[in-house]
C-alpha positions in Angstrom: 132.7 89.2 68.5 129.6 89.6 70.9 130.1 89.0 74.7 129.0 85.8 75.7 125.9 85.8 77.9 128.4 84.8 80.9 130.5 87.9 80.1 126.8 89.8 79.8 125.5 88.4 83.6 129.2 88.8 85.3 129.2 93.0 83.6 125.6 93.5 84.9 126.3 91.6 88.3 129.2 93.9 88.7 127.3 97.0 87.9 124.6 96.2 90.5 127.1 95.8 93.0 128.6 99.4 92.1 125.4 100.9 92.9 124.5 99.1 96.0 124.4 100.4 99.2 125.9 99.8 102.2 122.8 99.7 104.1 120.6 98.9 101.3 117.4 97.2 103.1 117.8 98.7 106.4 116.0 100.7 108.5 117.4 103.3 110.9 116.3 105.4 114.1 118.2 108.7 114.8 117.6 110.8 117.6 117.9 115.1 117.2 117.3 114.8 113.9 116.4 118.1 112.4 119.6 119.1 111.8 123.3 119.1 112.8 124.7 116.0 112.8 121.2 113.8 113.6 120.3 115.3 110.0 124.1 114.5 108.7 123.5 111.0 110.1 120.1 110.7 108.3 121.2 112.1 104.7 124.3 110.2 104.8 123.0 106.8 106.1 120.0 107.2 103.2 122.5 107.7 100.2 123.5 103.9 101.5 119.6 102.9 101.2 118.6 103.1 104.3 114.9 104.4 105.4 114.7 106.6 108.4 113.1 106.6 111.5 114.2 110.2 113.1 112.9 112.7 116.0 113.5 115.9 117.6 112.1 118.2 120.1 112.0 120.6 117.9 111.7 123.8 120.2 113.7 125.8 122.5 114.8 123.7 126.5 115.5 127.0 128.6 119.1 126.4 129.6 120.1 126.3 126.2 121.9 129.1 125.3 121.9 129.0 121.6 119.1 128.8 119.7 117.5 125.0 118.8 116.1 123.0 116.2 112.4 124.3 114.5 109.5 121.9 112.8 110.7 123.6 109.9 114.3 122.4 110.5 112.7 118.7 110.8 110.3 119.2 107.5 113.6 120.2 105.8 115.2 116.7 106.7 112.4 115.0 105.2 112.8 117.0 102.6 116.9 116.0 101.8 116.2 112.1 102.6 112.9 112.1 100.7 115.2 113.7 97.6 117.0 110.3 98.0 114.3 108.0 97.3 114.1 107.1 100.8 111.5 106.2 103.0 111.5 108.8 106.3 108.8 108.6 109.4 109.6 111.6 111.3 108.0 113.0 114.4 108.5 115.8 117.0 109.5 113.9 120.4 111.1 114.8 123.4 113.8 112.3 124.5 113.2 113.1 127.7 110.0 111.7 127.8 109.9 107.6 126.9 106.9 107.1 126.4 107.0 109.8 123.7 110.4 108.3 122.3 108.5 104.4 122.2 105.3 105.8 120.7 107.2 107.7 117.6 109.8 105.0 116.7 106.9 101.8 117.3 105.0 103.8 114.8 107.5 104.4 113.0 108.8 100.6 112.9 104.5 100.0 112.3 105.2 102.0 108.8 108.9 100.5 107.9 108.5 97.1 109.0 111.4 96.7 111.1 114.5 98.3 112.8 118.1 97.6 111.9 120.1 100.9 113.4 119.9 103.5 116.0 121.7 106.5 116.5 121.2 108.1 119.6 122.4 111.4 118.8 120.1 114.3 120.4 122.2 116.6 122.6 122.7 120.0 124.2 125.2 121.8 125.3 125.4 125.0 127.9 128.9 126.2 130.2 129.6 127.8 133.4 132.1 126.4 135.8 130.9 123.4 137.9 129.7 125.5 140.9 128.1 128.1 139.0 125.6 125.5 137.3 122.4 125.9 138.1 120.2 123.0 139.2 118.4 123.3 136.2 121.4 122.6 133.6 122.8 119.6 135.6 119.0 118.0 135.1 118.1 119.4 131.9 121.8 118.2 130.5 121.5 114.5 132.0 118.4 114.2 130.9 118.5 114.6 127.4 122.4 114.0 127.0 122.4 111.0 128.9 118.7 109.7 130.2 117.6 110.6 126.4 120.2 108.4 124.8 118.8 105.6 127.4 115.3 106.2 126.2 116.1 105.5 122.8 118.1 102.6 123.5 115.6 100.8 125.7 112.3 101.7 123.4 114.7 100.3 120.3 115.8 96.8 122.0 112.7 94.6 121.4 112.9 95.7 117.8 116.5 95.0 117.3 115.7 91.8 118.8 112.6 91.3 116.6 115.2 91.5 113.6 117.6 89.5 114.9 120.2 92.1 116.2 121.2 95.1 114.7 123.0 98.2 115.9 123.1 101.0 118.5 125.6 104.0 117.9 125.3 106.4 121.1 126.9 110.0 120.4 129.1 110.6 122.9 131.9 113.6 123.0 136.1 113.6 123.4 134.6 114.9 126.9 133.1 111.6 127.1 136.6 110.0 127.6 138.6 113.3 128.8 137.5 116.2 130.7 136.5 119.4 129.7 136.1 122.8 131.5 133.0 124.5 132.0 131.4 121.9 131.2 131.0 119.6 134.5 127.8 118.7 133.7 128.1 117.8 130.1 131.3 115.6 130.7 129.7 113.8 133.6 126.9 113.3 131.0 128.9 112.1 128.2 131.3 110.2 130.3 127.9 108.3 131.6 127.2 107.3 127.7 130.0 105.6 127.9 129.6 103.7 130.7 125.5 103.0 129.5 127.0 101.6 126.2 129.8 99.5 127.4 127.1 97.9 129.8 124.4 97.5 126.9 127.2 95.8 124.6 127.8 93.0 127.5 123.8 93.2 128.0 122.8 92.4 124.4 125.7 90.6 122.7 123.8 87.2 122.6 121.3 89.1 120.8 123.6 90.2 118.2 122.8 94.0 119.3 126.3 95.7 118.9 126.2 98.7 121.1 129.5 102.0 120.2 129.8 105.0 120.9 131.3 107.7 118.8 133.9 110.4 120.3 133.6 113.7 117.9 135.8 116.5 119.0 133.9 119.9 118.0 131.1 119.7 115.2 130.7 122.4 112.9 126.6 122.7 113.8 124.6 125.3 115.4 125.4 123.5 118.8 129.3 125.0 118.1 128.7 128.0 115.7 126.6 130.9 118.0 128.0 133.7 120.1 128.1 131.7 123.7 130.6 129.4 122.3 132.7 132.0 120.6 132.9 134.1 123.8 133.9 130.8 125.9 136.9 130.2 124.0 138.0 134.0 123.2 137.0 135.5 126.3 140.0 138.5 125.2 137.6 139.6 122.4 134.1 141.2 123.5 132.2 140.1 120.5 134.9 137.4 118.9 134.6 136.2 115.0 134.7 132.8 114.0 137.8 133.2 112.8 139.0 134.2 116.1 137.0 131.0 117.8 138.5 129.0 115.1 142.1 130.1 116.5 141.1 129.2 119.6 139.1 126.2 118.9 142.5 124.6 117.1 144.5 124.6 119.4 142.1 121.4 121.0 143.0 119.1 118.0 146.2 117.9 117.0 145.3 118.4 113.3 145.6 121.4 112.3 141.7 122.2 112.2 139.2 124.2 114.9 136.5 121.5 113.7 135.4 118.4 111.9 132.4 118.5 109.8 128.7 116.6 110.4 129.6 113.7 107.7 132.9 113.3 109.3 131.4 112.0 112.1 128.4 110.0 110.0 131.2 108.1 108.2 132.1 107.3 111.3 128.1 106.1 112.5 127.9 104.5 109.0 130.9 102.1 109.6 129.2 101.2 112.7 126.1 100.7 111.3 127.0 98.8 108.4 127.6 94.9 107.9 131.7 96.2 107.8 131.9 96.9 111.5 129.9 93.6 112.4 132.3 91.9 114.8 133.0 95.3 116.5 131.3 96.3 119.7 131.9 97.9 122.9 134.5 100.7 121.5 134.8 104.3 121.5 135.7 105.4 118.5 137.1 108.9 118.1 136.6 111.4 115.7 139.1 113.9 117.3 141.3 115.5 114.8 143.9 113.8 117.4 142.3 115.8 120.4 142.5 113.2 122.9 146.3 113.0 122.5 146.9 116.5 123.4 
């Protein structure tokens, strides 16, 4: 017997809702990315329909130890989201500089109509005990850990507000909520994200702007995997492995793992992002392998 046009609307209703996306109409701004997790954040948040609004500086900041994101690394994000079938305005910006952050996401909002999400997610990292920093890695560490997550917030408000709320996930750190040695001037950073997004949440909650913060313990990104890291936490080996960092590096997490991966922590920005998480606001929510219990 043929299915009756009811049973015919109710299977194509249902397949349409199989296929839809979490974030199917949305537009997103991400900060840092041309690769690491900004770029994790950006693939991940397109395969739920999103378009993407996304920066980076794109070059080398001098008290960076490790060697940064390229243009090429940023045309090869456009590249990944574009393979989606997703819109993507991306630009080379410094988030240090707001006037460079507002121009790139207001053009980038001037192409994609409006803005829905941000993800403050550009970072750096560098170590040295707290009174062997130089001057230079206390500023240039605020500036773009903390000031640049700021920066984006503050250029994305009118926006959000334009749209009728939205929301703002700031990357924070486990050092953000726990300290960390060698790394004074990163924790003081991260810890201040914290502070900035539990002040924003209060700020904009009339506006319907939810404002969280993820927690990642380490990343498996460039920003982890290079030789200053590896020497930090095996400073018994003169030119340590990773598998001798990863030794190290797990015994930081309660799970039995040295690291979580990119999309770990974008499953984590996509829940906050996305309709599901729409009463929540004002939380730090870990992704710490158990870190923070330790």
């Amino acid at each position: 017997m043929p299915a009756s046009q009811q049973e015919v609307t109710t299977q194509v209703t249902a397949s349409k809702e199989m296929t839809m996306g979490r974030l199917d109409g949305k537009v997103a701004f991400i900060t840092g990315g041309a690769r690491g997790q900004g770029r994790s954040h950006a693939v991940r948040m397109a395969q739920e329909g999103a378009d993407i609004i996304t920066i980076d500086v794109a070059a080398q900041i001098d008290t960076v130890p490790y060697a940064m994101a390229t243009p090429a690394d940023l045309d090869e994000t456009v590249r990944q989201v574009e393979a989606l079938d997703r819109r993507i305005v991306a630009s080379i910006a410094d988030v240090r500089d707001y006037d460079a952050v507002k121009s790139a996401l207001d053009a980038g909002v001037a192409q994609l109509g409006h803005l829905d999400i941000v993800s403050a997610n550009a970072g750096i990292e560098s170590f040295a005990p707290a009174e062997q920093l130089t001057e230079q890695q206390f500023t240039d560490m605020l500036q773009v850990n903390l000031m640049g997550v700021w920066h984006a917030a503050k250029a994305a408000v009118p926006h959000l507000r334009a749209a009728g709320g939205g929301s703002m996930i700031f990357t924070s750190s486990m050092a953000g909520l726990a300290p960390l040695a060698n790394n004074a001037h990163y924790v003081a950073a991260k810890h201040g994200v914290v502070g900035l997004m539990r002040t924003m949440a209060v700020e904009l909650a009339a506006d319907n702007i939810r404002v969280n913060t993820v927690n990642p313990t380490m990343v498996n990104t460039d920003m982890v995997q290079n030789e200053f890291t590896y020497k930090l936490f095996r400073p018994d080996r003169e030119n340590p492995t990773v598998e001798e960092f990863a030794e190290a590096g797990a015994m930081i997490n309660l799970l039995p793992i040295a690291w979580v991966e990119p999309v770990d922590v974008s499953n984590a920005v996509l829940w906050l992002a996305s309709d599901e998480a729409r009463y929540v606001t004002g939380i730090t929510l870990p992704v710490d392998a158990g870190a923070l219990l330790k």
